[in-house]
C-alpha positions in Angstrom: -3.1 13.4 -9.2 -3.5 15.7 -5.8 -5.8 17.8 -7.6 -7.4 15.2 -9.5 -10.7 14.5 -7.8 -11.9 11.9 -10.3 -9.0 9.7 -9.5 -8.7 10.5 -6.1 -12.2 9.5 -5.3 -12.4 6.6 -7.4 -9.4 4.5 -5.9 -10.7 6.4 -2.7 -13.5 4.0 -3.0 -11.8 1.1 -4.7 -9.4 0.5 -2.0 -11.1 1.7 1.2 -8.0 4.6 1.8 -10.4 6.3 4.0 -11.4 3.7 6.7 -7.5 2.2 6.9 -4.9 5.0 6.9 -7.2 7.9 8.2 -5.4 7.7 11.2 -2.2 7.9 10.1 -1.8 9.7 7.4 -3.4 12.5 5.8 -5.0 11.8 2.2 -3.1 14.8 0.7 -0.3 13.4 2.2 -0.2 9.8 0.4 -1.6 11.3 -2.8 1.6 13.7 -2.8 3.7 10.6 -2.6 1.7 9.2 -5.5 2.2 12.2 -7.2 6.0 12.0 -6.7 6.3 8.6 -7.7 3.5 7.3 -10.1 5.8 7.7 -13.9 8.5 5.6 -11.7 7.3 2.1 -12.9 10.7 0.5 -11.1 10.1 1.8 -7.9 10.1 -1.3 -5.2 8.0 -2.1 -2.5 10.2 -1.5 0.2 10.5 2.4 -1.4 7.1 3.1 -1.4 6.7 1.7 2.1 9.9 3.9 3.3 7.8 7.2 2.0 4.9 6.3 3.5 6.2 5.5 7.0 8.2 8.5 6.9 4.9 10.8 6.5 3.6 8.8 9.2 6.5 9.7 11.4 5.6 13.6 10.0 2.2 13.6 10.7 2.6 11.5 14.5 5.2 14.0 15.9 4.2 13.6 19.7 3.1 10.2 18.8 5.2 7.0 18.8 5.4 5.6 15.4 4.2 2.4 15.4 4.2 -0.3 12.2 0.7 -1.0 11.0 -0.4 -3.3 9.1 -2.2 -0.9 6.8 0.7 1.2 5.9 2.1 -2.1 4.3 -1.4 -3.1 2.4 -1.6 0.8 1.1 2.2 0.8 -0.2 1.2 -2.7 -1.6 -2.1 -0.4 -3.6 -0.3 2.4 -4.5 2.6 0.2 -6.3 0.0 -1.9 -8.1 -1.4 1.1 -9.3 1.8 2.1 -10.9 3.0 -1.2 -12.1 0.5 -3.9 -12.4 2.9 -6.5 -12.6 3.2 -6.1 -8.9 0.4 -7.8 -6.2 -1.8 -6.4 -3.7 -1.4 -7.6 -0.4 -4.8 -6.9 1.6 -7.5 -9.4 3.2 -8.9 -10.5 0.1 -5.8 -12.1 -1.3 -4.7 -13.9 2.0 -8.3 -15.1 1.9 -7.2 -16.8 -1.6 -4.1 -18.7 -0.4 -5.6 -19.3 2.8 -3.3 -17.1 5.3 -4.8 -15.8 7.9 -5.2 -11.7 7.4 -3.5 -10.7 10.8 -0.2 -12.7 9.9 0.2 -11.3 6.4 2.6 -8.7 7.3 4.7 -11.3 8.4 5.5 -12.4 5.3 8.0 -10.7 3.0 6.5 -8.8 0.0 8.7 -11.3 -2.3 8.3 -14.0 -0.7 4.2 -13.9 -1.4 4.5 -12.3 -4.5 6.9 -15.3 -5.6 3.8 -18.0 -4.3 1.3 -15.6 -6.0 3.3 -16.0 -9.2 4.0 -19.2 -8.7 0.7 -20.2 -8.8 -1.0 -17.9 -11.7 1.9 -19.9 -13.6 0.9 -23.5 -12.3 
């Protein structure tokens, strides 16, 4: 997956990786934890976010670490990608169930993929 340009550039595009984690985290970086992960279809949310955060914390050495929102909506991409079953949790679907996109992160990961679910079953 690092070296595979195809891919890289098309969910690249698909989910705007290079305007929100830029900053943060370098590309290589969060496709080598794609790489590591992507045949682990039981890996959790929380997991994904762990690996992430801790390349953060690599990459900002003689910067605080601080908990962005976009860490949490990139884990969210990168563990749909493995495992559809699980949601994406970015500004298009709070737009959907009406929460505003700034107070997303508040919510737990299960807690709004249980209302999700909830309501693709209603």
């Amino acid at each position: 997956m690092e070296d595979n340009i195809c891919f890289r550039s098309s969910y690249e595009n698909l989910y705007k990786l290079g305007e929100g984690i830029k900053h943060q985290i370098n590309k290589d970086a969060y496709f080598r934890i794609f790489e590591s992960i992507k045949n682990n279809k039981n890996i959790t949310y929380d997991e994904v976010l762990k690996k992430i955060n801790e390349a953060i914390k690599i990459n900002n050495q003689n910067n605080d670490f601080k908990d962005h929102e976009n860490q949490k909506v990139f884990a969210s991409k990168m563990l749909h990608t493995i495992n559809n079953d699980e949601i994406i949790m970015d500004m298009n679907v709070s737009k959907c169930f009406g929460i505003r996109y700034r107070f997303m992160p508040q919510f737990s990961y299960d807690y709004l993929k249980d209302n999700i679910m909830e309501y693709l079953n209603n």
